[in-house]
N, C-alpha and C positions, 0 to 999 in steps of 0.2 A: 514522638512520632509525627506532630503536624509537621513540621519540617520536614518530613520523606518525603508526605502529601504533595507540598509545595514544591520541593524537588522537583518527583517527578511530573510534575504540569507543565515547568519550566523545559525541561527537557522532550515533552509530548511532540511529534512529528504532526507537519500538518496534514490533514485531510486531502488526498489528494485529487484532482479532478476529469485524470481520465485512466484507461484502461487496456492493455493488449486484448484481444479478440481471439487470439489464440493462447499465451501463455500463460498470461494474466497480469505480467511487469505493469507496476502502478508510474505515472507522470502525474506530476504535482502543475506543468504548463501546459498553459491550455494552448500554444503552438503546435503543439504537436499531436492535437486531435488531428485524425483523419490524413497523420502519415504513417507510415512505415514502422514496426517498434523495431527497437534498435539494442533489443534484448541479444546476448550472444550464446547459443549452449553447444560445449563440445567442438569448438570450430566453427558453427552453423549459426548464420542471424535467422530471428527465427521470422514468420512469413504473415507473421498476422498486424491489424491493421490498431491504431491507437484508437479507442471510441470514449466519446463523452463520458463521463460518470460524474455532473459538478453534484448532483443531489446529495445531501446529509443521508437521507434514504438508503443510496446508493453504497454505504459506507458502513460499518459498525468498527469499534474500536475493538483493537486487538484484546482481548481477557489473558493472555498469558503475561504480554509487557506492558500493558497497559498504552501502546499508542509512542512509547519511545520507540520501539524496535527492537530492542534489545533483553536479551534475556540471561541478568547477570553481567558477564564481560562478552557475551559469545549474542551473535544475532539471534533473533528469536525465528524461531525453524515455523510458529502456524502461520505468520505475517511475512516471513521470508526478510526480513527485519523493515520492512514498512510502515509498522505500525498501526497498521487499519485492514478490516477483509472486505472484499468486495462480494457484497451480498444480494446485488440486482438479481434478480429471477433464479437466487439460491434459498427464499424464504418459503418454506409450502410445509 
């Protein structure tokens, strides 16, 4: 079993640094704070703006994939396969 451990650490996605304002699509570069997100649903880009998130804070790792994304061979459906939730002003 330590060998899973290690596994999956190696394969852990990074922490990413900002945020859609409307969807919620994570960016791992910080270029593209405070553009456009360039997330697409149904046809439709969606309208909300990319906002900082670098803080650890800002961040909790995924409990279902533990931070890979994935859940099994299929993305993982609570991190959208991310890896990480964003949890700024969702802790109360």
């Amino acid at each position: 079993m330590p060998n899973q451990t290690t596994e999956q650490q190696t394969e852990q996605k990074p922490q990413p640094v900002a945020v859609c304002t409307r969807c919620g699509a994570v960016s791992y570069s910080t270029e593209m704070i405070s553009g456009q997100c360039a997330q697409v649903t149904v046809g439709k880009r969606c309208t909300g703006v990319i906002g900082s998130a670098p803080s650890k804070a800002d961040w909790e790792m995924c409990p279902v994939c533990q931070a890979t994304g994935r859940n099994g061979k299929l993305p993982c459906g609570p991190c959208d396969g991310a890896g990480w939730l964003y949890v700024r002003n969702r802790k109360r």
